[in-house]
N, C-alpha and C positions, 0 to 999 in steps of 0.2 A: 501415348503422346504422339500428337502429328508430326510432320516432317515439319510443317511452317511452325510447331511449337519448339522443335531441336534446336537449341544454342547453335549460334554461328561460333565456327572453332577460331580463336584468334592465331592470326599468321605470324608465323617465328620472325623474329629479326635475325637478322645476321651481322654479327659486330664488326662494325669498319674495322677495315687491317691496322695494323700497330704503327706506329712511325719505323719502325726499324723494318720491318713486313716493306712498307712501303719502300724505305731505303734499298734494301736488298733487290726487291724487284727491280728498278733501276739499276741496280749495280748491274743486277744481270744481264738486260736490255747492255748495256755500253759492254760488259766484258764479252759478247757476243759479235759488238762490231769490231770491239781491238781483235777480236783472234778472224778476224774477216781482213783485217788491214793486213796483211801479211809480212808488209816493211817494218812494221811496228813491231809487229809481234815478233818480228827474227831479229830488230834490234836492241829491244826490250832482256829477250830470253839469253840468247845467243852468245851476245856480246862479251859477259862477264869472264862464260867459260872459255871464252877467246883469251880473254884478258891471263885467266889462272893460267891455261896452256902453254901461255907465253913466257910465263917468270921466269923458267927454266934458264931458256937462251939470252934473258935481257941482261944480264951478271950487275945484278943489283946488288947495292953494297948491303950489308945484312948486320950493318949498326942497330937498326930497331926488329933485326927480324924479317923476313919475306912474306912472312905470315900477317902477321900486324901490320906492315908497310900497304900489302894488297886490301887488309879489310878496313884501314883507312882512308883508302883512294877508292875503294868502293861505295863506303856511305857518304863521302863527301863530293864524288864525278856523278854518282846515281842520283843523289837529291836535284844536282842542277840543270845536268841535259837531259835526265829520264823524267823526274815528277813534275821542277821546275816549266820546262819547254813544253812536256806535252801534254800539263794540265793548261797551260796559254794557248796551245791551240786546239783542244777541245772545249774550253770553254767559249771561246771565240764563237769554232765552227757552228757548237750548238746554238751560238745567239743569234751569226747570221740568217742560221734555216729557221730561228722563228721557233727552236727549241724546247728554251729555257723559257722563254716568254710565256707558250703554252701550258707548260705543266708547271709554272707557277702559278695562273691561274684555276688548276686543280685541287685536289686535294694534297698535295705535297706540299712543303712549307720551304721556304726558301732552304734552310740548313738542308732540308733532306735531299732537293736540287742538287745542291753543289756536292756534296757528301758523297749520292747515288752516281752519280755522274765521275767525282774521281776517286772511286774505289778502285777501279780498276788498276790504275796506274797507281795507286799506293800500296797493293796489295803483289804487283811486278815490282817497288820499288824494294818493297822487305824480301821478298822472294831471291832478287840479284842477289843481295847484303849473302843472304843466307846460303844461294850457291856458291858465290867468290869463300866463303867460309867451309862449305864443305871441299872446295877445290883446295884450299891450303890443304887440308887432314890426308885428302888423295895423294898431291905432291908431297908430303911428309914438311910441311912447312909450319905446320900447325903450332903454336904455342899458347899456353894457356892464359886469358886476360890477368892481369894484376888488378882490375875491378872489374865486375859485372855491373854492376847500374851504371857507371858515366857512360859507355857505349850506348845503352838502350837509351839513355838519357838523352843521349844526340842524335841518335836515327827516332826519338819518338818525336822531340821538340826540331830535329830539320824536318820531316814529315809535316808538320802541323805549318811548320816557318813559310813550307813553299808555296802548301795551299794558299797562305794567305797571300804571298806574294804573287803568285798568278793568278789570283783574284783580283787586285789591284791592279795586276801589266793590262787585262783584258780593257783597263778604263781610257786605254791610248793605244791599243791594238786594232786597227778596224779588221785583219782581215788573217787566216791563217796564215799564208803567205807572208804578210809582213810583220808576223813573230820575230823571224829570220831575225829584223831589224831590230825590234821593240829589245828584245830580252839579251840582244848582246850585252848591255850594262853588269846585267847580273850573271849570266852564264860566264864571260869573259873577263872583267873587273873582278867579281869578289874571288872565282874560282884563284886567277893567277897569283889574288892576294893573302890565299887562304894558310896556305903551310902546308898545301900539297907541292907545289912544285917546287918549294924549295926550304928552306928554313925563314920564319921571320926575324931572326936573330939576326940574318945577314944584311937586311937592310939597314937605311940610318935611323935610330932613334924613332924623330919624330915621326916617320912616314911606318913605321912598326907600329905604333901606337895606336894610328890610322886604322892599319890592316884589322887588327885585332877588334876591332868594333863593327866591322862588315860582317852582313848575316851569314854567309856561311863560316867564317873562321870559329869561331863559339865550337859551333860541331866540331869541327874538325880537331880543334884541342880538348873538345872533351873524349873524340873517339881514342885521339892517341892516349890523352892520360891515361885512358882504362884501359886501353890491349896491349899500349906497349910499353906503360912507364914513364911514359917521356915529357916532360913539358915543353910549352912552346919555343922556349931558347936552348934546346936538347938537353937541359937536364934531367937527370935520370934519378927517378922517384918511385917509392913502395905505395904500396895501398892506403898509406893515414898522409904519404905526401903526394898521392892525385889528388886525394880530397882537399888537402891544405889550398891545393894549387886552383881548383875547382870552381873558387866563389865569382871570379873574375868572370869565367865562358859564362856562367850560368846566369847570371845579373845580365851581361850582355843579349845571350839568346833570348830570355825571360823580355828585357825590356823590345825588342823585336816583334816576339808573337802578341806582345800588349800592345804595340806603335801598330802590326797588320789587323789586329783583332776589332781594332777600332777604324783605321784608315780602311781596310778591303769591303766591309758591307756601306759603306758614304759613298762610297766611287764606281761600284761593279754594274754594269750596265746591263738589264736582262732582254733589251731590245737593242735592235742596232740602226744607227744615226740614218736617219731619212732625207 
């Protein structure tokens, strides 16, 4: 047989990367500029073990525990100035430079966009949870949850709440800078009205009632249910009475991530106003 009679060999493909391939790569790209951002990154990491180091000297009253007090105020301060704020101005930034515009015109699909883009800061968000956690066990503050799923339940469904909430902030954000402004509603409103800073029992009635349907309080009574027992008017509840207690955060948080699931992709702008 001649050389011009030899089969031409057919050339291999190579299978396009997977969505998750794809995802991950982006993740990587942005966790490369947060650990570049240096401010970020030491207020990101930093902070939490500041926070544990401190409980010591703050003579907190140790009705719910030191333990359970810190990893309540950690999944519920972490969701709104760490994921909340600096997925608003990452998303932002990337839109002004023409970012997001770009590589949604690729091969990535919008979900992988957004996703690859705030891994990073979701992945620093469970990371704090989880050192303010090992910082209780160091300080001998540690006590063990009276549930495991209502906590996860709240740092998995506030994770998912914020994205979608700074999904939406970015639709009247023009610029990083005036984040600042945009997201004081949510950082500063629902934080003060959550049952971190104080008990909702103590307000009146009707303005309780209020608080308890703003998107961060959901978490926040669910993380307490589970680590520390307590319901949101400081009753003190076992394990078949967090759950009793339960149905209320959950329908709340749930109808939430249904109200962002639907409003954050109508509104999010992947270009910026010309």
């Amino acid at each position: 047989m001649t050389a011009i009679d030899q089969p031409t060999p057919t050339p291999t493909r190579t299978a396009p990367p997977s969505r998750v391939r794809r995802t991950l790569t982006l993740a990587g790209a942005e966790t490369r500029l947060l650990v570049r951002n240096r401010t970020a990154l030491v207020n990101s990491v930093l902070l939490p073990l500041l926070l544990v180091a401190a409980v010591p000297g703050l003579g907190m009253d140790g009705g719910d525990g030191v333990g359970p007090q810190l990893l309540v105020a950690a999944v519920g301060v972490t969701l709104v100035f760490l994921t909340y704020y600096n997925l608003v101005t990452t998303f932002v930034a990337r839109r002004e430079d023409l970012v997001l515009q770009r590589m949604r015109t690729g091969e990535l699909t919008e979900v992988e966009v957004l996703l690859g883009t705030a891994a990073p800061t979701l992945v620093v968000t469970v990371g704090q949870v989880v050192l303010v956690a090992a910082g209780t066990v160091v300080i001998g503050e540690w006590v063990a949850p009276v549930d495991v799923v209502l906590p996860l339940l709240a740092l998995v469904g506030g994770v998912a709440l914020m994205l979608l909430l700074a999904a939406a902030s970015t639709s009247f954000t023009r610029t990083p800078e005036s984040a600042q402004i945009t997201t004081l509603p949510v950082v500063m409103a629902t934080t003060a009205l959550s049952g971190l800073l104080f008990p909702l029992s103590d307000l009146p009635e009707q303005l309780a009632s209020v608080a308890r349907v703003l998107p961060l309080t959901p978490v926040v009574e669910l993380a307490r249910l589970g680590l520390a027992g307590r319901a949101w008017d400081g009753t003190e509840v076992d394990a078949g009475g967090a759950w009793a207690a339960a149905p209320l955060p959950l329908a709340v948080l749930g109808a939430w991530l249904l109200a962002g699931a639907v409003v954050a992709p109508r509104v999010f702008r992947w270009a910026p106003r010309r």
